[in-house]
C-alpha positions as CSV (number, residue, x, y, z in Angstrom):
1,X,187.0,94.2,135.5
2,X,190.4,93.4,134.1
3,X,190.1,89.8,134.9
4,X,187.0,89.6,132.6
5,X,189.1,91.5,129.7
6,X,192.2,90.0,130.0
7,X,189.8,86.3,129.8
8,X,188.5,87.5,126.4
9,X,191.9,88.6,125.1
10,X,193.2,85.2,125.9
11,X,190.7,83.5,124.1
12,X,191.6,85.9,120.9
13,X,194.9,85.4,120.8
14,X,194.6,81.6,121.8
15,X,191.8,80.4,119.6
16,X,190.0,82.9,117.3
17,X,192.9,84.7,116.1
18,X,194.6,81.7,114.2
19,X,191.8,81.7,112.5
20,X,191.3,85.3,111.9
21,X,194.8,85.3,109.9
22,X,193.2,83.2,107.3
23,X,190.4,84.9,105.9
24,X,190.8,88.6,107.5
25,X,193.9,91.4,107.6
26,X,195.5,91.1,110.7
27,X,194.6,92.7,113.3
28,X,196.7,94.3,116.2
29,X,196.1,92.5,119.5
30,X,193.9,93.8,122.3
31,X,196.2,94.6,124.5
32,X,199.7,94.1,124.2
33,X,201.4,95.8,126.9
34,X,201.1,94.8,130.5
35,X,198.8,96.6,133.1
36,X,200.9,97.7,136.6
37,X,198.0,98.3,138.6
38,X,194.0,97.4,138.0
39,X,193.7,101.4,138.4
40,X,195.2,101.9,134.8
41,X,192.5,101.2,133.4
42,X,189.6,102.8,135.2
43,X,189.2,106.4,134.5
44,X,188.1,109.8,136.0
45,X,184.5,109.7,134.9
46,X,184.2,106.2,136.4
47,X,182.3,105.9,140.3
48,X,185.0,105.3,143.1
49,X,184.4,102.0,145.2
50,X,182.2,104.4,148.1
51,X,179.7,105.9,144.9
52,X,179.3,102.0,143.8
53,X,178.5,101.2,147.4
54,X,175.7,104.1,147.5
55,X,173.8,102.7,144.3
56,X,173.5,99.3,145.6
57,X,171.9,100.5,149.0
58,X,168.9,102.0,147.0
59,X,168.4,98.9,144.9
60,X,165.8,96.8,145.9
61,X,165.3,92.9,145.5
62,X,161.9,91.5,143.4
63,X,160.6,89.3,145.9
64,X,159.5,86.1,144.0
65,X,156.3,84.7,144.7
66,X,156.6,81.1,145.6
67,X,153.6,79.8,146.2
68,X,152.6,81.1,142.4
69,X,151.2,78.2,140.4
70,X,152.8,79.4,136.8
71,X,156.1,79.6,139.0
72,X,155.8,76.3,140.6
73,X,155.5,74.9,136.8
74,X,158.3,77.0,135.7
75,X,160.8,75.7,138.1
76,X,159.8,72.1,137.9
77,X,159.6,72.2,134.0
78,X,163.9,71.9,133.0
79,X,164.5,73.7,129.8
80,X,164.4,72.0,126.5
81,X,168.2,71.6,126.1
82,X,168.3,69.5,129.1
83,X,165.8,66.3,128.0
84,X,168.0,63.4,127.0
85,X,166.9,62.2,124.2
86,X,167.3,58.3,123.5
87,X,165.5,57.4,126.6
88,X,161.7,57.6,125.4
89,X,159.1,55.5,124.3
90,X,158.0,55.7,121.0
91,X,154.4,54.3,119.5
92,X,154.2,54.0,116.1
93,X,151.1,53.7,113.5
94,X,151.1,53.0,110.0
95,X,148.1,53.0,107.5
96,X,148.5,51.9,103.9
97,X,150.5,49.8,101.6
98,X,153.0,47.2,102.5
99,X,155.7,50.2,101.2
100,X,154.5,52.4,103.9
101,X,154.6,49.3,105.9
102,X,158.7,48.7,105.3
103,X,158.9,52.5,105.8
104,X,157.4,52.1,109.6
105,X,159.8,48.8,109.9
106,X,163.4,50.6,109.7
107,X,161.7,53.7,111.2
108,X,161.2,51.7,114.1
109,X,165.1,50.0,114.2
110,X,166.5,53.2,113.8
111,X,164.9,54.1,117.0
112,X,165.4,51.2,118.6
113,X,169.1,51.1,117.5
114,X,169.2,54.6,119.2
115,X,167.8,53.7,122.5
116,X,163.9,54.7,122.4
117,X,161.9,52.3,123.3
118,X,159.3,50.9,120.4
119,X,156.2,50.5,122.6
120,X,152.3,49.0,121.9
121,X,151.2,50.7,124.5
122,X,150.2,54.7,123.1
123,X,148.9,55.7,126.5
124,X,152.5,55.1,127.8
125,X,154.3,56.8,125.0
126,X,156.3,59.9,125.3
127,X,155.9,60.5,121.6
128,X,153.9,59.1,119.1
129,X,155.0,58.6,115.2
130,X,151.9,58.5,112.8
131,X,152.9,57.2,109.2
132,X,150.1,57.8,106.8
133,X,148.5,56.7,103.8
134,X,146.9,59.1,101.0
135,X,145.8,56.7,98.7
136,X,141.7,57.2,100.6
137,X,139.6,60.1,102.5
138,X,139.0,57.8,104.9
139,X,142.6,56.6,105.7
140,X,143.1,60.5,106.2
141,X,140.7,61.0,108.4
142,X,142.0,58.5,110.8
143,X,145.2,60.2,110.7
144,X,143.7,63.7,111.2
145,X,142.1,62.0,114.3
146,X,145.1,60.5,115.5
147,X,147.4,63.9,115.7
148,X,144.2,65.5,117.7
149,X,144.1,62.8,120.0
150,X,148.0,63.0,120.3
151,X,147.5,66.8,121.4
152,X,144.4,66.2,123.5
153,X,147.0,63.5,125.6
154,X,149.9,66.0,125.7
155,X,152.2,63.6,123.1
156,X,154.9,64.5,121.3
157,X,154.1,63.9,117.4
158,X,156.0,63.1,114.1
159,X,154.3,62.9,111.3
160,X,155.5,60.6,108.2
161,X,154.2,59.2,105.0
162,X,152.4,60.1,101.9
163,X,149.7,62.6,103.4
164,X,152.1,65.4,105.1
165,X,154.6,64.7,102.1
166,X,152.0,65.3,99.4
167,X,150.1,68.4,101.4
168,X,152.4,70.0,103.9
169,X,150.7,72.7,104.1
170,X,147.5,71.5,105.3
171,X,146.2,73.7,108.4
172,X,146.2,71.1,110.5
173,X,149.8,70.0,110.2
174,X,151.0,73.0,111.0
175,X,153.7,73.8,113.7
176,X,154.4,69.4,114.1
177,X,157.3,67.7,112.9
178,X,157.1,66.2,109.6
179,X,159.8,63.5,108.1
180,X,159.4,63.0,104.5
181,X,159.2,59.8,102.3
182,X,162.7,59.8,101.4
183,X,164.0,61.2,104.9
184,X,163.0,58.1,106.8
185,X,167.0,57.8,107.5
186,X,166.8,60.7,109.5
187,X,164.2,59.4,111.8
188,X,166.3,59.8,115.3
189,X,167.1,63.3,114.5
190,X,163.2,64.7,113.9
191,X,162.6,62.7,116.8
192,X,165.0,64.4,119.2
193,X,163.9,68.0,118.0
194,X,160.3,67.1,118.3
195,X,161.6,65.7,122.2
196,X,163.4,69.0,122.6
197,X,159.8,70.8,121.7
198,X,161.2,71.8,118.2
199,X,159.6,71.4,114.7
200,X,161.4,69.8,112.3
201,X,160.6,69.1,108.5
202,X,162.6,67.4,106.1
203,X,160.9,66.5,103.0
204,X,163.6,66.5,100.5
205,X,164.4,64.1,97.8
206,X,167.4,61.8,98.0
207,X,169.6,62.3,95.0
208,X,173.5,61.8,93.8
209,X,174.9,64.1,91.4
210,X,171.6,65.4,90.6
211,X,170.0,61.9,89.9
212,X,167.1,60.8,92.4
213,X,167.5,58.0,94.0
214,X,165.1,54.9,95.4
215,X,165.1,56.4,98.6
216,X,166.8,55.5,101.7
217,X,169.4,53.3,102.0
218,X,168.1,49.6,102.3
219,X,170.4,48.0,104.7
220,X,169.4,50.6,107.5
221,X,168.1,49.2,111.1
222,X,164.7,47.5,111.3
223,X,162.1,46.1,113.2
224,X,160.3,43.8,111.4
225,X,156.6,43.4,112.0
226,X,157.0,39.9,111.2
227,X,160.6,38.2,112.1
228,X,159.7,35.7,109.4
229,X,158.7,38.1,106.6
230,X,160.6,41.3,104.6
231,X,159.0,43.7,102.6
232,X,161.8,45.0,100.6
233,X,160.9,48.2,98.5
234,X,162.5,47.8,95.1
235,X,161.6,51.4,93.5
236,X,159.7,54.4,94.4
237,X,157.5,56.4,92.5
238,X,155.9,55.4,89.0
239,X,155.9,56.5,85.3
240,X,152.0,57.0,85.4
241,X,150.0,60.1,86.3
242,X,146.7,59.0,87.2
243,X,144.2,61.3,87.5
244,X,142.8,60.0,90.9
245,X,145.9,59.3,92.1
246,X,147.6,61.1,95.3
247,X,150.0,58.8,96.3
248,X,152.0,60.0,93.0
249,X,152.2,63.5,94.6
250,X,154.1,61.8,97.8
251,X,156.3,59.6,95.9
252,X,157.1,61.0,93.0
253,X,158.1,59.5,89.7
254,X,160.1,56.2,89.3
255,X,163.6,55.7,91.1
256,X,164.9,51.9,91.0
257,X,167.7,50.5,93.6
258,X,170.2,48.7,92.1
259,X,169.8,44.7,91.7
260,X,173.0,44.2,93.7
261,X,171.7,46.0,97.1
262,X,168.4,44.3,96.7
263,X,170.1,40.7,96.3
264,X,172.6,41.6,99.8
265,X,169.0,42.8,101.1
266,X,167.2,39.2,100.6
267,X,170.3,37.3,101.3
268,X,171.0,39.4,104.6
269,X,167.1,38.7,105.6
270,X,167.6,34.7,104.8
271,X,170.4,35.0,107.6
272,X,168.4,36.3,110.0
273,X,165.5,33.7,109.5
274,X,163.0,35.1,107.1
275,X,161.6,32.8,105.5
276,X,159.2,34.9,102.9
277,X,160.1,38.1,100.9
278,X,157.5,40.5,100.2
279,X,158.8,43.0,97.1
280,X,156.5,46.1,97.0
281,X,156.6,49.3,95.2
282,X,153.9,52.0,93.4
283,X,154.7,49.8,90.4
284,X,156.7,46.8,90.5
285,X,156.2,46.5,86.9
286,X,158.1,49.5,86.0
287,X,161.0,48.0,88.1
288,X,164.9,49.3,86.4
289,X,163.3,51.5,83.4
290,X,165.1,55.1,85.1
291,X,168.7,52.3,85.7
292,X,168.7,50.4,82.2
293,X,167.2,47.3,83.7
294,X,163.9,45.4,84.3
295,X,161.7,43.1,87.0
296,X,162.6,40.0,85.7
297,X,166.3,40.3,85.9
298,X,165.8,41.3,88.9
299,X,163.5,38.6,89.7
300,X,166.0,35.9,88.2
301,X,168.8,37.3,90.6
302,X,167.1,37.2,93.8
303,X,165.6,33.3,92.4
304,X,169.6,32.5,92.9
305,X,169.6,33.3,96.8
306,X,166.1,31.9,98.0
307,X,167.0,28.9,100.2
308,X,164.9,25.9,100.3
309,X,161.8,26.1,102.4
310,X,161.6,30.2,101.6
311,X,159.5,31.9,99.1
312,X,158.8,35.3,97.2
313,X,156.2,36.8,96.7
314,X,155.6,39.5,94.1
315,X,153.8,43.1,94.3
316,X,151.4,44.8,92.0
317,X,152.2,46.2,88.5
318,X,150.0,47.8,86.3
319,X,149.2,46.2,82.9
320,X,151.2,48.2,80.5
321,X,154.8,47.6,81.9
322,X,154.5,43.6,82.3
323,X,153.0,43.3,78.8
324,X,156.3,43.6,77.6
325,X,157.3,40.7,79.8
326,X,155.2,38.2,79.5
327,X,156.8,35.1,78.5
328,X,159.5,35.9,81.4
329,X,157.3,36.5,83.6
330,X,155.2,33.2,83.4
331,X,158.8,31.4,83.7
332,X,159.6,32.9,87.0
333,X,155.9,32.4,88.5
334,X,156.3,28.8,87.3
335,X,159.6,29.0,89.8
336,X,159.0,26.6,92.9
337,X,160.3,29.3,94.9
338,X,158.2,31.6,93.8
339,X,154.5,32.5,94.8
340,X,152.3,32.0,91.5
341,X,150.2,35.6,92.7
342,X,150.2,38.5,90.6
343,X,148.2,41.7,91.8
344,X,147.4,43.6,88.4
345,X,145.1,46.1,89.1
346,X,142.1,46.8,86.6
347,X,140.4,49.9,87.8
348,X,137.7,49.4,85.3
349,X,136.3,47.4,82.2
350,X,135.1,50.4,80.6
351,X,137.8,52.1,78.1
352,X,136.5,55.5,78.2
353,X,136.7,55.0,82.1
354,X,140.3,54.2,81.7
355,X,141.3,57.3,79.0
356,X,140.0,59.6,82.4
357,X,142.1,58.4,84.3
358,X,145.0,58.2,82.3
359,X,145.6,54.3,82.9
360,X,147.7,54.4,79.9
361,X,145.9,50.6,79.0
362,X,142.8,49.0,77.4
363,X,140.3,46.3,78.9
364,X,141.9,44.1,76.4
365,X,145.7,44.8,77.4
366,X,144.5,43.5,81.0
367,X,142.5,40.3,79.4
368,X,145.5,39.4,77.3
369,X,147.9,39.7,80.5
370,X,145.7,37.6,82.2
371,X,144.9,35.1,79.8
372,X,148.1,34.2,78.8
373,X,149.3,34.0,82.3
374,X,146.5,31.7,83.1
375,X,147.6,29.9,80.0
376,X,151.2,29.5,81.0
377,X,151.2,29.5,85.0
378,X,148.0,26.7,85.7
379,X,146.0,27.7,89.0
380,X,147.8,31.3,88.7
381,X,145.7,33.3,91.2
382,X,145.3,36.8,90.1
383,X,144.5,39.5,91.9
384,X,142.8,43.0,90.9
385,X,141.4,46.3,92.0
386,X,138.2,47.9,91.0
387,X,136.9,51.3,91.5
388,X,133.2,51.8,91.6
389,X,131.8,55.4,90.9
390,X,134.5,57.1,88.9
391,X,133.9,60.0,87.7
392,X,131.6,60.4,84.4
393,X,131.3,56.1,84.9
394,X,127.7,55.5,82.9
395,X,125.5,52.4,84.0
396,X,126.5,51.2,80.6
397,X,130.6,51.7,82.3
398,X,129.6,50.2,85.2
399,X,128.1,46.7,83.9
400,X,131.0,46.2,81.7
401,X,133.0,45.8,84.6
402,X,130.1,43.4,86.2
403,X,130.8,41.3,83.0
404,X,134.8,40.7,83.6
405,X,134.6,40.4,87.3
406,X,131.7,37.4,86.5
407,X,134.2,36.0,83.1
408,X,137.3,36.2,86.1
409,X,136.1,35.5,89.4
410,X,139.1,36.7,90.9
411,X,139.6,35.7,94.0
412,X,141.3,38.4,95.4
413,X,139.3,41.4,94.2
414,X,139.8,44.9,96.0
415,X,136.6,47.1,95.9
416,X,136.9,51.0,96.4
417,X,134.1,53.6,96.8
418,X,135.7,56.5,94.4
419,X,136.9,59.3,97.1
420,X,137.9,62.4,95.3
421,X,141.6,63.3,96.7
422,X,142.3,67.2,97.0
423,X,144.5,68.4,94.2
424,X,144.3,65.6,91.6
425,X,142.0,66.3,88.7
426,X,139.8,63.5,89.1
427,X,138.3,65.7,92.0
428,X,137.8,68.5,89.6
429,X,136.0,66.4,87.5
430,X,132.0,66.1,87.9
431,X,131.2,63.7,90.3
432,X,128.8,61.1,90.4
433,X,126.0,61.4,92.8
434,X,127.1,59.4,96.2
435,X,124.2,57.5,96.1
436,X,124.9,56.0,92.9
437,X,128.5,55.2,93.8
438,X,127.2,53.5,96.8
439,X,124.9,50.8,95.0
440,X,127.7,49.9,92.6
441,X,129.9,49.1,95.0
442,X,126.8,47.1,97.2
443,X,126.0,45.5,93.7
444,X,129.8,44.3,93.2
445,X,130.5,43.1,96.5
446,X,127.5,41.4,96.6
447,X,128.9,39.9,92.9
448,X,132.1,38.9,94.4
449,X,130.3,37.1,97.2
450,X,128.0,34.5,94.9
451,X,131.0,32.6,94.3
452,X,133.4,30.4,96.4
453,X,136.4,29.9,94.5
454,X,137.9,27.2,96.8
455,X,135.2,25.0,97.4
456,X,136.4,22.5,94.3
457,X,140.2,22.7,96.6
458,X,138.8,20.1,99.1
459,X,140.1,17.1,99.4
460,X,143.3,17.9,97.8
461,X,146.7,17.5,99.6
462,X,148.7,21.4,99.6
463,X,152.3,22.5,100.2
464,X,151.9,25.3,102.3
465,X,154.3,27.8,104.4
466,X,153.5,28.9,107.8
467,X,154.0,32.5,108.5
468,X,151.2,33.9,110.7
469,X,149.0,34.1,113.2
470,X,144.8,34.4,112.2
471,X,143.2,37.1,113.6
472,X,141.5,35.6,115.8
473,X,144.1,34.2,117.5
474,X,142.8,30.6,116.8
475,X,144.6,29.2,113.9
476,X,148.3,29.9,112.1
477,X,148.0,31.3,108.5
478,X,149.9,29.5,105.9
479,X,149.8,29.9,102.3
480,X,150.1,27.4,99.4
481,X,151.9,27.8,96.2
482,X,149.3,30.3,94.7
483,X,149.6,32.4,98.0
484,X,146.0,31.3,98.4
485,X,145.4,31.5,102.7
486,X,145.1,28.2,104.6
487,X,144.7,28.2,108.1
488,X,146.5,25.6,110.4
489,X,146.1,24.1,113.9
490,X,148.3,26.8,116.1
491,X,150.9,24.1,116.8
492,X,154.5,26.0,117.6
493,X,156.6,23.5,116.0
494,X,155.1,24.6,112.2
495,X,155.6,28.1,112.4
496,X,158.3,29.2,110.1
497,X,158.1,25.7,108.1
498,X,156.8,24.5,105.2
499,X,155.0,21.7,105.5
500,X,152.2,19.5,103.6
501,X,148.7,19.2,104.4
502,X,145.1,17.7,103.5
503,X,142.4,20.7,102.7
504,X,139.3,19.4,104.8
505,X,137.2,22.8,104.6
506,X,136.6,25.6,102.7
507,X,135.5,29.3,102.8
508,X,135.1,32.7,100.9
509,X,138.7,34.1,101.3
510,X,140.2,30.8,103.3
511,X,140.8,26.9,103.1
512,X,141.6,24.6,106.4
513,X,144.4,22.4,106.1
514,X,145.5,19.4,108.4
515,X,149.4,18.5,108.4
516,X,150.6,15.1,107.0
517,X,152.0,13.5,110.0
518,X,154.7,11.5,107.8
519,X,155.6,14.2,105.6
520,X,158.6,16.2,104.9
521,X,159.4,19.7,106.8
522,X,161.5,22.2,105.3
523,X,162.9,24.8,107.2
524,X,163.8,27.9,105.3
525,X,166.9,28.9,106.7
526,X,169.7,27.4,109.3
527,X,169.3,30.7,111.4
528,X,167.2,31.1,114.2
529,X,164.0,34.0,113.3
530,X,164.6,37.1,115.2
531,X,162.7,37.9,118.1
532,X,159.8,39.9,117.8
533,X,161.0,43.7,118.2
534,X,164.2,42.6,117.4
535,X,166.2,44.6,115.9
536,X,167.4,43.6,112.1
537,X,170.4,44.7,110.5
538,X,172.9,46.2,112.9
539,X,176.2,46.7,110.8
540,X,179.0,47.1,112.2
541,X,179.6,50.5,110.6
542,X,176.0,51.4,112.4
543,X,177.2,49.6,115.9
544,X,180.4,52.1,114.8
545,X,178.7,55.5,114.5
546,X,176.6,55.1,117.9
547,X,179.6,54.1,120.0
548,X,181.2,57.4,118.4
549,X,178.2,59.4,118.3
550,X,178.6,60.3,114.4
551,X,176.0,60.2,111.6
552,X,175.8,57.0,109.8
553,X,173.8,58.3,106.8
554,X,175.5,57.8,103.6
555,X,173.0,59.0,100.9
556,X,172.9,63.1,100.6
557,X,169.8,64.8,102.3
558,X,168.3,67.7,101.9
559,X,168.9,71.2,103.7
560,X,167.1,71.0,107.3
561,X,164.7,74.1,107.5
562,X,163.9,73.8,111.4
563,X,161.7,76.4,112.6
564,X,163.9,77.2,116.1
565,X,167.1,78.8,117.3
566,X,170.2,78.1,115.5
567,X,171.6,75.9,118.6
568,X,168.4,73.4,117.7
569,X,169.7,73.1,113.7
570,X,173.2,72.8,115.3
571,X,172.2,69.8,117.0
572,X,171.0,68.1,114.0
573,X,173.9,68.7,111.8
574,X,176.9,70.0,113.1
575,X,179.1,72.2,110.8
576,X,182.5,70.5,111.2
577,X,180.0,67.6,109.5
578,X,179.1,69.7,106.6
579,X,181.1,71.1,103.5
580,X,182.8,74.2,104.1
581,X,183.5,73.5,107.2
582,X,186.5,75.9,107.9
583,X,184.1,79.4,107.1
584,X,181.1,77.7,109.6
585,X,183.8,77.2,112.3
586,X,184.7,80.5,111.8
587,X,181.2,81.6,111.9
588,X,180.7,79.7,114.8
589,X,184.1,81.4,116.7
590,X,182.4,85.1,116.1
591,X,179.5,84.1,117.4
592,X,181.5,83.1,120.6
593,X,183.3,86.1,120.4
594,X,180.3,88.4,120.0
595,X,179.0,86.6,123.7
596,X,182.3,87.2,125.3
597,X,182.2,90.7,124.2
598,X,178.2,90.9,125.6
599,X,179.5,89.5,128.7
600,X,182.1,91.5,129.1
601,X,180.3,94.7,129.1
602,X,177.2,93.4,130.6
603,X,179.7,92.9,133.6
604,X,181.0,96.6,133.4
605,X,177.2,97.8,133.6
606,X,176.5,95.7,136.4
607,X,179.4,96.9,139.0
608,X,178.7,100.7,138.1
């Protein structure tokens, strides 16, 4: 029994006490003098040795059933504190946009970078990470039936993306991990807890001194998708609130990067072998209005790094926010180096249509953006969305936007079905009957299908850049300087290159394309592509913080609410790694103190 006290004294004195004297009175110690004989400190009242020996004969062993099924499982099953993490394999699925796309990508390094293995294989997974879109009903309801079939197979999930950021509350999210938009940094962490069978959320906003920022940081760990093409997100959020609109729920309103980390972005992805930059966002359009900047400084910067052979492509923006950049604009799409594509989204041709849903432009803001780009960038293709059924859209609504898609002939044109999205007020709105919304949409596909817009192309000789494999597996995919799609024979030696080729076929959404067997290839960069499910961007300050087991996050994150003991939080975020680390140790040295003291007299109860 001494033994026991004198143990706890020691550690008093030895550890908590020094600490004690900093924030408390001090105290007198335990026991100061020293004991002769054990028998000093056992009392009359207490048993003698022969008493003690009496008790134990009546006390009689539970005899464990062995043969017990829910014991079997008990003892084979270790205790959550004993998984490693790092060693698991991960699948991962994204829906959506090409931002939710990039969000999957370093999602996926930072795994890797870890240790987990990034499988294709979700029978084989330990855990499966499900990044969602929230943009349709149907996109939704793949993801609902993705975490069902996730339980049904007994795997771990994490949930990530726009739907469990907009609606975390939903009933069928509850009790699962949950990483948020701007948390995709903190990727290894959820995933341990959600290995450990903890639930995790973190759906905080990313902010320094109070201003919110783009998101995570951009030169994180990533897998790309494709080795030869990065999708670099260059804001989050928009300036817009419209009233169908869900995905502004998840992201939020408009936060830029800076143009210097999107320039060491580009140039970091050249040296690695990319040969083609994607640059998405809600609104690319709106790009530097929250930083005192714009898009096409932005755009003239990153014109300075592309190497010969590469090219960039740019993302959608909505009419009102390029308006003001017009004559730029057509300058930079005229750039060799620069995909003559713009993706400006329409909506409708109907005004009245527009005011519901706040689009914050006219039908003729839209025609005068296209026009002049037409004007100034020849063979421009432009790109739009339409949605059919919106509601209080009137037949008269309806054939207006008949008219411009038959003046346009885009031919890129994106066709939604209007799905009312829970919580926005377009679904409070009254709703046009689903078989009405149904035939328009028929009636405009079957509008957007009357017309080849590549059949006058044949014949003609292309510069295209080799990028892809068709889904079919038959042919490469290339594209030319107006990101229209060419297919190529599937010959190794052109993929990654940029080469020239005669157009000998056409279809609805594709041309054919035979190389010049004299002509020049240009290779985009001097690098070798990575391999695919290679890792991309391993800093040394990363390579750093794994070999010492620290946290390499730089950008401030919000407070972890995990729903488990306070050993779990402790695992994510040690206090020593917080502010105010001095009062957590001490917090943490009571706690110790308060299970010596337990132990202590637990021991005393059990030898009387």
């Amino acid at each position: 029994m001494c033994s026991r006290y004198e143990a706890l004294v020691l550690y008093s004195n030895a550890f908590l006490m020094p600490i004690f004297s900093q924030h408390f009175l001090k105290m007198p110690a335990a026991c100061e003098s020293v004991l002769e004989d054990i028998e000093d400190i056992v009392s009359a009242e207490d048993l003698k040795p022969h008493d003690r020996q009496f008790v134990r004969r009546n006390v009689f062993p539970k005899v464990r059933k062995r043969n017990s099924q829910k014991n079997i499982q008990t003892d084979d099953e270790p205790p959550s504190d004993s998984i490693i993490p790092g060693v698991q394999k991960i699948w991962i699925r994204t829906w959506g946009c090409s931002h939710n796309n990039s969000d999957g990508e370093y999602m996926a390094g930072q795994l890797a970078a870890y240790g987990y293995t990034i499988t294709d294989n979700s029978a084989e997974a330990d855990l499966w990470l499900l990044n969602s879109c929230t943009v349709k009903n149907p996109a939704e309801d793949h993801f609902r039936n993705s975490i069902k079939k996730a339980q049904e197979g007994k795997k771990k999930v994490v949930l990530a993306g726009c739907v469990p950021q907009a609606q975390p509350r939903q009933e069928y999210l509850k009790g699962l991990s949950i990483i948020g938009v701007q948390q995709i940094d903190r990727v290894v962490e959820v995933v341990e807890e959600t290995i450990k069978g903890h639930s995790v959320r973190l759906l905080g906003q990313k902010k320094d001194n109070g201003k919110r920022l783009g998101g995570a940081r951009l030169d994180l760990p990533k897998i790309r998708k494709n080795p030869l093409i990065e999708i670099i997100s260059i804001n989050t959020g928009c300036l817009n609130a419209c009233t169908y609109c869900k995905t502004k729920h998840a992201r939020g309103d408009l936060a830029s990067y800076p143009i210097e980390e999107l320039v060491d972005r580009a140039k970091q992805s050249f040296q690695e072998g990319v040969c083609e930059i994607w640059l998405t966002s809600e609104d690319t359009g709106a790009y530097g209005r929250d930083i005192g900047t714009d898009l096409p400084k932005l755009l003239w910067k990153l014109v300075e790094v592309i190497p010969e052979g590469a090219m960039l492509r740019l993302g959608m923006t909505n009419p009102p926010y390029i308006l003001e950049h017009l004559e730029e604009m057509a300058k930079i799409l005229s750039h060799p180096r620069v995909y003559a594509f713009l993706h400006i989204p329409v909506q409708s041709a109907s005004d009245s249509v527009l005011m519901d849903m706040k689009r914050e432009y006219c039908v003729a803001d839209f025609k005068q953006v296209v026009d002049f780009l037409k004007e100034k960038v020849p063979g421009i293709t432009i790109a739009t969305d339409i949605i059919c059924g919106f509601p209080g859209e009137t037949d008269e609504d309806f054939q207006e936007t008949m008219k411009l898609v038959e003046l346009y002939r885009f031919p890129s044109l994106f066709i939604n079905q209007f799905y009312p999205r829970p919580g926005t007020p377009a679904a409070k709105m009254p709703q046009v009957p689903a078989a009405v919304k149904k035939q328009r949409t028929k009636d405009l596909s079957q509008l957007f299908h009357s017309y080849s817009p590549y059949d006058h192309k044949v014949g003609e000789r292309q510069r295209v850049l080799v990028t892809e494999e068709s889904f079919d597996s038959n042919y490469y995919v290339a594209h030319n300087p107006f990101y229209e799609q060419v297919l190529v024979p599937k010959d190794p030696l052109l993929m990654g290159k940029m080469v020239e080729v005669d157009i000998y076929e056409a279809g609805k959404h594709f041309m054919k394309g035979q190389p010049v067997s004299d002509a020049r290839v240009h290779t985009a960069s001097i690098n070798r592509p990575l391999a695919k499910g290679e890792v991309s961007g391993l800093t040394e300050e990363f390579r750093r913080s794994l070999q010492n087991g620290t946290n390499w996050r730089a950008q401030p994150s919000a407070e972890i609410p995990v729903k488990t003991r306070l050993s779990s939080w402790m695992a994510l975020q040690l206090p020593w790694q917080q502010e105010g680390g001095g009062v957590k140790i001490l917090s943490v040295s009571l706690a110790l103190l308060a299970v010596l003291v337990m132990f202590y007299y637990g021991g005393m109860k059990t030898e009387l």
